[in-house]
N, C-alpha and C positions, 0 to 999 in steps of 0.2 A: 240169021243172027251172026255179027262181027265174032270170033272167037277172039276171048280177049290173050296177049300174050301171059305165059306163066315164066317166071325169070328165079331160079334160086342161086346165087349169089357169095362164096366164099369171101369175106374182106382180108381173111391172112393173108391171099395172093399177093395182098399189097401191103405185107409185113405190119398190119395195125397189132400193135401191142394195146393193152388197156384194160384198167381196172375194174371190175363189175360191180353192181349193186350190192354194197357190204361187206365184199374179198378185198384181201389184198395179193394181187398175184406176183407171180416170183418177175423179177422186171427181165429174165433173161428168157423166159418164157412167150412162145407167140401165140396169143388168144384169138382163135375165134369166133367172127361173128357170121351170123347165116341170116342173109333176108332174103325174103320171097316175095311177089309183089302181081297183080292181074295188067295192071299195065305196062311201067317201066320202070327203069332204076339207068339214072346215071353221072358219071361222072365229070367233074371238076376240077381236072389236076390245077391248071394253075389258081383259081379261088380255092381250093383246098376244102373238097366238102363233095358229099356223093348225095342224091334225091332219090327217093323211093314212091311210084305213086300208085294206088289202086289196091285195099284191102291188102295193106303191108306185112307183114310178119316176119318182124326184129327176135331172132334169139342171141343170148350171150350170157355165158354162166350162172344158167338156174333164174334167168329170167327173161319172158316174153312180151316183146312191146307191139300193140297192134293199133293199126289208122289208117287211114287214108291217103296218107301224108308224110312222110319222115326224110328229115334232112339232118346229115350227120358231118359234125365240122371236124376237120383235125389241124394239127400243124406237123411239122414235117424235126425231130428230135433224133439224131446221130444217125441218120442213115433210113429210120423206119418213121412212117406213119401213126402217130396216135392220135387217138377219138379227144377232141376236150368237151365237145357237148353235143345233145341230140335233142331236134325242136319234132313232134309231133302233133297234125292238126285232124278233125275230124274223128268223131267217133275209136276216141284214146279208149287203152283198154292195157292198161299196164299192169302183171300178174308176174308174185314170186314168191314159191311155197305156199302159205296160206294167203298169202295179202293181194289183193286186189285193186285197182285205182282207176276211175274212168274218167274223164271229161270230155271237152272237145279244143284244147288246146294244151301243151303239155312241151316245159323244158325242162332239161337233166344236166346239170352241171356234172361232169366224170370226176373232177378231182374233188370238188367239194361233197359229192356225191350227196344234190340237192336239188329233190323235185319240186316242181312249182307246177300243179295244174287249176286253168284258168276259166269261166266259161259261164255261161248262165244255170250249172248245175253241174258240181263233181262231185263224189261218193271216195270214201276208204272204209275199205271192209276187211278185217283181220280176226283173227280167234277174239279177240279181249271185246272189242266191239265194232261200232260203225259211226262213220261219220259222213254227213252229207252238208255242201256250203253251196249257193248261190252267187258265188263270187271268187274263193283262192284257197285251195287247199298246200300248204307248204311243208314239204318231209324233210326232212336233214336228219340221214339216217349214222353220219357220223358222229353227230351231237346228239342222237336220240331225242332228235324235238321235234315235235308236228304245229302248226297254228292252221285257225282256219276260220274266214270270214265271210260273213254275209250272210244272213239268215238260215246260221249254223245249228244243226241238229245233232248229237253225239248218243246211240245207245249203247251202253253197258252190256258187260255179258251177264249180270244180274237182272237184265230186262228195263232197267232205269233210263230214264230218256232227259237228257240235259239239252234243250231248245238254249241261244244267246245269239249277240250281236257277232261278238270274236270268240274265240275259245285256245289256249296255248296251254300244251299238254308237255308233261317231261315224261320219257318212254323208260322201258327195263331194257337192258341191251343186248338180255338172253332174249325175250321172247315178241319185246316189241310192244309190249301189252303197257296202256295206262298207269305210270307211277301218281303222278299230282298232274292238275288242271285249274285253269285259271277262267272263270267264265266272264265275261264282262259284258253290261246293256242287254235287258229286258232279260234278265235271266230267270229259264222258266224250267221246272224238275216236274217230272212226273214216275211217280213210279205205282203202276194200277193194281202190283198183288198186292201192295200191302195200303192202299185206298188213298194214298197222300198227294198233296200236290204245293208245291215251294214258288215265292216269286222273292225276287229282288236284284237289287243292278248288279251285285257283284256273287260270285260264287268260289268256294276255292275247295276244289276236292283231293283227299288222300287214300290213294287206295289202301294202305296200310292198317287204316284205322274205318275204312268208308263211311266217314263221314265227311257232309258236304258244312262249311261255315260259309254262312249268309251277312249280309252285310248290305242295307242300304233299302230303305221301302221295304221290309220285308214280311212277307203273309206266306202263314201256314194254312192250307185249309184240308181238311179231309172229310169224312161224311157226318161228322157229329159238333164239327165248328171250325173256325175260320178266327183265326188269331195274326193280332201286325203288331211290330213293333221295329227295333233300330237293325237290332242286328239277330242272328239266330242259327241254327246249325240244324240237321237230318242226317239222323245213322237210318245208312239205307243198308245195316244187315240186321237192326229191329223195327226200321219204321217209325222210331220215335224222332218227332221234332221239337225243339226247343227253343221259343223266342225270348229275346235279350234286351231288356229296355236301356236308353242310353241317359244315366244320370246326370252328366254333364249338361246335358240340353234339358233338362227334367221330364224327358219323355217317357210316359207311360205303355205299359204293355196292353192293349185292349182284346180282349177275346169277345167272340160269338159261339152260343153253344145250341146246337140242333136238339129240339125233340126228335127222338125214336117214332117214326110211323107206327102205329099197331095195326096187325093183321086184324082177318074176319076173327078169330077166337080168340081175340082179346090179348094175345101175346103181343111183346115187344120183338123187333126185331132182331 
């Protein structure tokens, strides 16, 4: 068996300054960065960019970026080298403090300090909840805003699970965690302790009040009926859902309501 090479790597030697994932560091300060890599790493002075290849391992202030693949671009400002972005491809695996992010394609804007990961399936996972897309998970942690497309799933740290088409989320900027969410196309709620289950094209959640407002096709159903109507809302901290007829269009509110099964001894359930 070929021993593959192992390379650890300081980038201050070459005077990169640069700002981290949600710091802002002192600009007279030199930061470093430390990659590690099974095959090679190298560089590009005149295109201005260094390549990382083979089970990578990017650190830089409290955060770990890991792939297959990393290529880091800079330009060259008063004398010293600074990062302006980093492209990662293959089995992405980007980790800092509690938050996690995987995919299999992945670019970092440093000044806008704006991840974009791409791929036939990425995940973010953080204290407040998780989110998984089929298509583009987008952070912008200086605006505190996440969206995220493509047969997009989002669970709550109350266990609530919001399925949709898109989903664009405004963040807290202490902790990161869910302020309001905006669900758009085929939006689907499930929440199993308390037996409910929501559909309709639009959804618009506050975590302040957690309640979810529904809007468009929308059906409540849980185990004792199945109710539609225009518009309608679920507080997911009692479980109660509330459909909205829209009188304008003289649309009606229709309910379905289940008999109770009875057991062998005659009780209801």
């Amino acid at each position: 068996m070929i021993k593959k090479a192992f390379i650890i790597f300081l980038f201050s030697l070459f005077s990169f300054s640069y700002n981290g994932l949600g710091k802002t560091q002192d600009n007279e300060k030199q930061s470093e960065l430390t990659v590690e890599a099974d095959d090679s790493l190298e560089w590009f002075e005149k295109e201005q960019y260094y390549v990382a290849k083979g089970n990578v391992i990017l650190k830089k202030d409290g955060f770990t970026l890991k792939a297959n693949f990393v290529r880091a671009n800079y330009i060259t400002e008063n004398g010293e080298n600074v990062l302006k972005n980093i492209i990662a491809k293959n089995n992405v695996i980007l980790t800092k403090e509690q938050t996690k992010a995987t995919g299999q394609f992945m670019t970092y804007d440093l000044d806008k300090k704006i991840a974009i990961i791409t791929g036939s399936f990425q995940t973010l996972k953080s204290p407040s909840g998780y989110v998984e897309s089929k298509k583009i998970i987008k952070y912008d942690d200086l605006e505190n805003k996440a969206e995220a497309e493509g047969t997009v799933k989002v669970i709550l740290s109350n266990k609530t699970v919001i399925f949709a088409d898109k989903i664009n989320a405004n963040l807290n900027e202490r902790d990161k965690s869910i302020k309001t969410a905006i669900a758009k196309g085929n939006v689907k709620i499930e929440n199993k302790i308390k037996g409910n289950n929501s559909k309709a094209d639009l959804g618009i959640y506050d975590s302040s009040t957690e309640i979810i407002k529904l809007s468009g096709n929308v059906v409540l159903t849980n185990t004792d009926s199945k109710v539609s109507g225009a518009s309608g809302e679920t507080n997911l901290n009692t479980g109660i859902s509330t459909i909205i007829s829209n009188p304008n269009k003289k649309e009606r509110v229709k309910g379905v309501f289940f008999p109770r099964k009875k057991v062998k001894n005659g009780e209801n359930n």
